[in-house]
C-alpha positions in Angstrom: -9.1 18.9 5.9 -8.2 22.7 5.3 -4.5 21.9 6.2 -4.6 19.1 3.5 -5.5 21.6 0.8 -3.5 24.1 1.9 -0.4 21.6 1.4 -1.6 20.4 -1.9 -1.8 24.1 -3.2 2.0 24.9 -1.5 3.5 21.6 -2.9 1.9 22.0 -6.6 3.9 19.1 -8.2 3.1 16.8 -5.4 -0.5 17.4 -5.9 -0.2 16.0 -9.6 1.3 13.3 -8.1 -1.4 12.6 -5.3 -4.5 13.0 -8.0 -2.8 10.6 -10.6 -2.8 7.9 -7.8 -6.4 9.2 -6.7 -7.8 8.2 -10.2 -5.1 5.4 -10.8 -6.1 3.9 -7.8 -10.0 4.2 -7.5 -10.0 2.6 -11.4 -8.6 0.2 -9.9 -10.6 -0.4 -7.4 -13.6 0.0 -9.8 -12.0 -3.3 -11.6 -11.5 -5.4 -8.7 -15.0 -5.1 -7.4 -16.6 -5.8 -11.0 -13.9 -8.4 -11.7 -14.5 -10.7 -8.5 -18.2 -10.4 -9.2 -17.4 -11.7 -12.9 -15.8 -14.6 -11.4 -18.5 -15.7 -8.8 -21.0 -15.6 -12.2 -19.0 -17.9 -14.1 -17.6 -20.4 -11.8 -19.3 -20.0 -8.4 -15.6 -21.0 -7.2 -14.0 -19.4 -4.5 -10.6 -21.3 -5.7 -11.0 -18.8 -8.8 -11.4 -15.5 -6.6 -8.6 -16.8 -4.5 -6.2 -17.7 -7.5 -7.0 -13.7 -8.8 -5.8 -12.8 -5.4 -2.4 -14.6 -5.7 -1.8 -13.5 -9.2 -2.1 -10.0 -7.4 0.6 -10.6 -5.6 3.0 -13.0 -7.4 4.4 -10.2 -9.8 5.5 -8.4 -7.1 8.0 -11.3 -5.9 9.2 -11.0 -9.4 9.0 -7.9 -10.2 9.3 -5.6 -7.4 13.4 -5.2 -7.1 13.2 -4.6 -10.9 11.0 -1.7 -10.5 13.1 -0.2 -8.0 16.4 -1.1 -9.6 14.8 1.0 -12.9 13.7 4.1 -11.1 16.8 4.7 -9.6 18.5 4.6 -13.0 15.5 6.3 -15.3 13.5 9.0 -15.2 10.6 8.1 -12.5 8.3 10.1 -14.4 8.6 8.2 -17.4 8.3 4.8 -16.1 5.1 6.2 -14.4 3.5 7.3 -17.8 4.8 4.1 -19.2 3.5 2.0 -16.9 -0.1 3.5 -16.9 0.0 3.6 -20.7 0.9 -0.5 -20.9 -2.0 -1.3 -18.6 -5.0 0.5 -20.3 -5.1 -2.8 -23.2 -5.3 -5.0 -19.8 -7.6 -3.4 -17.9 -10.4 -3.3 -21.0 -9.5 -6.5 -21.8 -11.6 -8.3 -19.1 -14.8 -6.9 -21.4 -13.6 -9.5 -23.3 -14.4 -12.4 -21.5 -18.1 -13.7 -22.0 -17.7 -17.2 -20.5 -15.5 -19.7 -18.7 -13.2 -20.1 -21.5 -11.9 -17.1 -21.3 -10.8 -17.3 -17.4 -7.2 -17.5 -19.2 -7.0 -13.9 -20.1 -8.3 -12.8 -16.4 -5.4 -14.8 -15.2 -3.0 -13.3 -17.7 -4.5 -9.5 -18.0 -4.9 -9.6 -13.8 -0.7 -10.7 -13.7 0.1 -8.1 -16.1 -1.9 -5.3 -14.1 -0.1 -6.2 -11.3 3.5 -6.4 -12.5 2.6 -2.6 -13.5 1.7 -1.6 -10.1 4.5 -3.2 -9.2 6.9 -1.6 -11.1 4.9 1.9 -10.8 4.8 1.8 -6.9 8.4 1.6 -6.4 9.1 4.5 -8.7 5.9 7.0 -7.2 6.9 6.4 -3.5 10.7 7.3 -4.8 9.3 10.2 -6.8 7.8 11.7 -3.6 11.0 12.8 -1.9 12.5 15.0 -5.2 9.1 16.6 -5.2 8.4 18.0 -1.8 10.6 20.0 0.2 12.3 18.1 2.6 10.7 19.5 6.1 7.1 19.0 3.8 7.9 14.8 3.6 6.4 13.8 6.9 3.1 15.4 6.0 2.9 14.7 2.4 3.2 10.7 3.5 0.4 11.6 6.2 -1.8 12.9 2.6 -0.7 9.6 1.2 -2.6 8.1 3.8 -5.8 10.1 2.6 -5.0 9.4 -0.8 -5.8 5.5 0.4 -8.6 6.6 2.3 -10.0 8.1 -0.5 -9.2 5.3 -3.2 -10.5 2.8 -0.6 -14.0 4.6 0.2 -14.5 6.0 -3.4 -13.6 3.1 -5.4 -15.0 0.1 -4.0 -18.5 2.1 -3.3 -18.9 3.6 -6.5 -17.4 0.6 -8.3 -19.9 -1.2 -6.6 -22.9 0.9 -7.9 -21.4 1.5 -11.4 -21.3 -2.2 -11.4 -24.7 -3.1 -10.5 -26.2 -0.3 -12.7 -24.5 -0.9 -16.1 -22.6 -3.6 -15.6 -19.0 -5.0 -15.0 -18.0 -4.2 -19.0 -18.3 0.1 -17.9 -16.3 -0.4 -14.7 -13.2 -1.8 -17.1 -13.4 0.3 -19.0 -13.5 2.9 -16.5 -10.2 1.7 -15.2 -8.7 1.7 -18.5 -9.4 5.1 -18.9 -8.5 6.0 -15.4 -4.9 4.6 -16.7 -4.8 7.2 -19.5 -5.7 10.1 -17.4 -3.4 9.3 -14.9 -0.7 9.2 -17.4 -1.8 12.5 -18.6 -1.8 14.3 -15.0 1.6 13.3 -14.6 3.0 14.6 -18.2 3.1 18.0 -17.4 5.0 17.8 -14.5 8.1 20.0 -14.6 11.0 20.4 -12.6 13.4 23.2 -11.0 16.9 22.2 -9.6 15.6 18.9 -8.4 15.5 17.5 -11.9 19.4 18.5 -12.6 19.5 16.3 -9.3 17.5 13.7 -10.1 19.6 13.0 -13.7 22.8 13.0 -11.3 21.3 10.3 -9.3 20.5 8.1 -11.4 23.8 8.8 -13.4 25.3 7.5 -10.1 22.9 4.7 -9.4 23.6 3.2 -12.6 27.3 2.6 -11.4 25.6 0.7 -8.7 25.5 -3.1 -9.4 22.4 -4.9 -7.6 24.4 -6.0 -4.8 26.2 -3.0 -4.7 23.4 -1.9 -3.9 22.2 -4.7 -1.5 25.5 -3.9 0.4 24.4 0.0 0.6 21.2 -1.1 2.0 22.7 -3.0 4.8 25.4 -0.3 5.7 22.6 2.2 6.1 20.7 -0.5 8.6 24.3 -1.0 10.1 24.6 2.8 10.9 21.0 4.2 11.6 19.1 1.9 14.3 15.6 3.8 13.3 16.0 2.5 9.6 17.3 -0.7 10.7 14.2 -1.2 12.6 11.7 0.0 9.9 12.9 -2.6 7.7 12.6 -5.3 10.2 9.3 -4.4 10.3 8.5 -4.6 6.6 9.2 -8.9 7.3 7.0 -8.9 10.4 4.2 -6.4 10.5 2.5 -8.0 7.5 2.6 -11.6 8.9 -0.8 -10.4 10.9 -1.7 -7.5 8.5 -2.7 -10.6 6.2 -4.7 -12.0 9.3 -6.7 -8.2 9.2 -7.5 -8.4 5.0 -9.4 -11.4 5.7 -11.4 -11.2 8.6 -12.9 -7.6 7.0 -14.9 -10.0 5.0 -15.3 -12.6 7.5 -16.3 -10.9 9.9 -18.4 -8.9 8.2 -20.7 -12.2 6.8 -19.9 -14.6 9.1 -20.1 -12.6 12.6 -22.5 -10.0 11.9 -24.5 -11.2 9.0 -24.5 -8.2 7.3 -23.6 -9.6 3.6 -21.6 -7.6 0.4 -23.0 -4.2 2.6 -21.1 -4.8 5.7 -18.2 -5.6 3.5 -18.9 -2.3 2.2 -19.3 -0.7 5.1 -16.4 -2.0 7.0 -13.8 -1.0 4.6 -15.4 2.2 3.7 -14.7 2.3 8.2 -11.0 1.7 7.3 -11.0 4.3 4.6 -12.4 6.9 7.0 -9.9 5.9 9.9 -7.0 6.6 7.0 -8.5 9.6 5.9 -8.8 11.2 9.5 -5.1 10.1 10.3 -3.7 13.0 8.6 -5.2 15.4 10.8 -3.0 13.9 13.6 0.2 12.5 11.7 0.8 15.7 9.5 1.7 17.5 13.1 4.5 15.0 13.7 8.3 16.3 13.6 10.4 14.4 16.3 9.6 11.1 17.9 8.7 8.9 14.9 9.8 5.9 15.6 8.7 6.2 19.1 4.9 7.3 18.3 4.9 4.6 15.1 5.5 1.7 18.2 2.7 3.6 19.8 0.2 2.9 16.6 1.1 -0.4 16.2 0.1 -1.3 19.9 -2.7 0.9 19.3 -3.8 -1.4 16.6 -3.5 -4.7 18.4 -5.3 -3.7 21.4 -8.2 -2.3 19.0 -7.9 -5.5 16.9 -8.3 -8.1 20.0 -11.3 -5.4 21.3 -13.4 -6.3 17.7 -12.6 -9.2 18.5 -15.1 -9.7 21.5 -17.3 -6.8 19.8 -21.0 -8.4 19.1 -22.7 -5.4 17.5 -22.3 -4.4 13.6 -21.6 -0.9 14.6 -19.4 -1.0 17.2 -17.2 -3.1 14.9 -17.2 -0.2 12.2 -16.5 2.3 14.9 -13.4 -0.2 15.7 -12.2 -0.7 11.8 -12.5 3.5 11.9 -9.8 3.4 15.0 -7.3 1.1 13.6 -7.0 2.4 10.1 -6.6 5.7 12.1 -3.6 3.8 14.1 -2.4 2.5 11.0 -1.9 5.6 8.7 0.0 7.2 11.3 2.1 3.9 11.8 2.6 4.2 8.1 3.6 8.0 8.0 6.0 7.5 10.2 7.5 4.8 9.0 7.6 6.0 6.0 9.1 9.1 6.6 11.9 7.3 8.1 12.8 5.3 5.2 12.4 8.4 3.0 14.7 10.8 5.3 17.8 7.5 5.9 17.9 6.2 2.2 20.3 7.7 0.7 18.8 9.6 -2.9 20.2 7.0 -5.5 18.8 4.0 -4.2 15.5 4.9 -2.8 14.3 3.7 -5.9 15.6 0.0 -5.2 14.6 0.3 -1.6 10.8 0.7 -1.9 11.1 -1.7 -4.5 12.6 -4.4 -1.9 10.5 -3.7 0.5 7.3 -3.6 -1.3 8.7 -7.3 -2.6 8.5 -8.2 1.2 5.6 -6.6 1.8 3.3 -7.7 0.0 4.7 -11.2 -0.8 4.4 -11.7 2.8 1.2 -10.5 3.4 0.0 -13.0 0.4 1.6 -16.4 2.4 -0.3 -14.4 5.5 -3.4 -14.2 3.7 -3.2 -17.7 2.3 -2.2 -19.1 6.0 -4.9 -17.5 7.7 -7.2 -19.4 5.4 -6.4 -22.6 6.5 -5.9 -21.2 10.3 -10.0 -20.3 9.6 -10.9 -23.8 9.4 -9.4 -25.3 12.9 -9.8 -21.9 15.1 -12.9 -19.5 15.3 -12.7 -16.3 13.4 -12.3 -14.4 16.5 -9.7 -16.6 18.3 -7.6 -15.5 14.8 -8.1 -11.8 15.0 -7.4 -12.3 18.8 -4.0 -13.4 17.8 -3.6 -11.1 15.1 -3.7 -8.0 17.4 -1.7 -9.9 19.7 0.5 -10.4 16.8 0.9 -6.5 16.5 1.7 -6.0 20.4 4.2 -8.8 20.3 6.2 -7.3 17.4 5.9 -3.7 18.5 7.7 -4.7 22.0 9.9 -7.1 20.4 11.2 -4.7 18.0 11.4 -1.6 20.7 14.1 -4.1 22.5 15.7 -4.1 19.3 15.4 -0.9 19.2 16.7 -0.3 22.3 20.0 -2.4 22.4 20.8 -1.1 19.3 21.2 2.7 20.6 22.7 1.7 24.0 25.8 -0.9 22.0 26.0 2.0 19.3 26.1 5.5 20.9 25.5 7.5 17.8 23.9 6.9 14.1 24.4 9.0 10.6 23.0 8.5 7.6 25.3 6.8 4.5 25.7 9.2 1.6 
């Protein structure tokens, strides 16, 4: 991980960045892990822990283009202290609830926390591009891939032992001050020429109605076939990713009886696979949209192989792979958005397509519930990795006609 710290120290401001959503995001984690444990003792419901989960997700169908519409028209840095500041009452407040009565401020302190992230996520993943230099942007979204890694590994193990310890109450507390000292890494960030550019895009964003901006967004898919494709793939890839999120659990006490530990241990598998994906995706220069095709494959062959796994550790050893797959599916991706979206709406693009994202992944999540009661858990992550394949080909055709009916692509300024 030399090369890791080496960019950290060369992009300074970036590195604020990364360890604001390194203790932002392991908080959270910390929360989540004490909060669904919270649940289980009070209503021994599974409705309850599955209502949380779609409260997680709702805001973001709401919210989502908001946050995206503000951070290309204010300061991102601001809505990012902002947004940390407004979530510390939220995240305590779940100390607050003693018995079943008070399931009504988990539902509305869990909504709240989440239309924050989703107004922060937009503005942090369009705050990335003014911060780096430009030929620095492919490996600084490989990093972000760590930064998951880490926030994945870190903060659902040691939430996990902080919770069992001294108790859910610390752990909320925990991620309320995580929310404060996130907000207070970012402060002092400071800015050369990039912040007289910033102010000049969102001075020119704001003359940008919502479906001026819609229309932007489509003539930038019109013109660039890689970008075109990279948002198709925001409305399919997470049709099956949903599949994936729950059959880590599943499989992990259904198929291999291994209980909360191979729950544990299985995503701390994923969190190593994102982690070691920077070694191989902060290399990349050309290719991307080629070698993110590749991943995805990648991934759906390695999900239908755990599926016909029968030993605990072979299966962690798989979840290690495909995470791997993943974050270098992700940086490239990524990095494609970043590089074709023009400046002033970056802001409103993430947003969009986080909206997608993640809403989809929720109705994915939800379906493959009821897909769990009339097919085997392995027949479903069969077809999730077949999933993966399918849509990788599929959208390589797309790909493909695309370039030979339109000789040429440039990116809309």
């Amino acid at each position: 991980m030399t090369a890791a710290i080496r960019l950290l120290r060369q992009e300074k401001r970036y590195f604020r960045l990364f360890m604001a959503g390194v203790v932002n995001g392991v908080g959270d984690r910390f929360s989540q892990v004490a909060l669904l444990a919270l649940l289980l003792r009070f209503t021994e419901s599974g409705l309850a822990v599955g209502a949380v989960l779609a409260i997680r997700v709702l805001p973001f169908l709401v919210v989502g283009p908001l946050g995206g519409f503000l951070a290309d028209r204010f300061s991102r840095k601001k809505i990012l202290i902002i947004t940390d500041l407004s979530r510390i009452l939220f995240a305590v407040s779940f100390a607050w609830v003693n018995d079943e009565s008070m399931l009504w401020l988990v539902y509305l302190s869990t909504f709240a926390l989440a239309a924050g992230e989703a107004i922060y996520a937009p503005a942090r993943k369009s705050f990335i591009p003014l911060l780096v230099r430009e030929e620095n942007i492919i490996k600084v979204n490989s990093l972000e891939q760590v930064l998951l890694g880490i926030v994945l590994i870190g903060g659902s193990l040691s939430g996990g032992i902080v919770t069992f310890f001294f108790g859910a109450d610390m752990t909320f507390w925990i991620n309320g001050l995580s929310f404060l000292a996130a907000a207070m890494i970012v402060l002092p960030l400071s800015f050369t020429n990039q912040s007289y550019d910033e102010s000049n895009r969102n001075k020119e964003a704001k003359q940008l109605s919502l479906w001026r901006s819609l229309h932007l967004i489509k003539s930038v898919m019109t013109v660039s076939s890689s970008f075109c494709i990279a948002v198709l793939l925001e409305f399919l890839f997470p049709l099956f990713n949903g599949i994936d999120n729950v059959l880590v659990s599943v499989y992990a006490v259904q198929e291999f009886q291994l209980g909360d530990i191979g729950i544990g241990l299985f995503y701390g598998g994923l969190g190593i696979g994102l982690m070691l994906s920077f070694i191989a995706a902060e290399r990349l220069q050309q290719h991307l949209l080629l070698i993110g095709f590749i991943a995805i494959v990648a991934e759906g062959i390695l999900l239908i192989i755990l599926s016909h796994v029968h030993y605990a550790v072979s299966a962690f050893m798989m979840y290690i792979l495909i995470s791997f797959s993943s974050g270098i599916c992700n940086t490239c991706f990524d990095s494609i958005i970043m590089k074709e979206t023009p400046r002033h709406i970056q802001g409103f693009t993430f947003g969009l397509l986080t909206t997608i994202s993640n809403t989809l992944i929720g109705i994915s999540m939800f379906a493959a519930g009821f897909m769990l009661e009339v097919v085997s858990n392995r027949t479903l992550g069969f077809i999730g990795g077949a999933g993966y394949i399918v849509t990788a080909l599929c959208l390589y055709g797309v790909y493909v006609a695309r370039k030979n009916a339109v000789p040429f692509s440039r990116k809309v300024e």
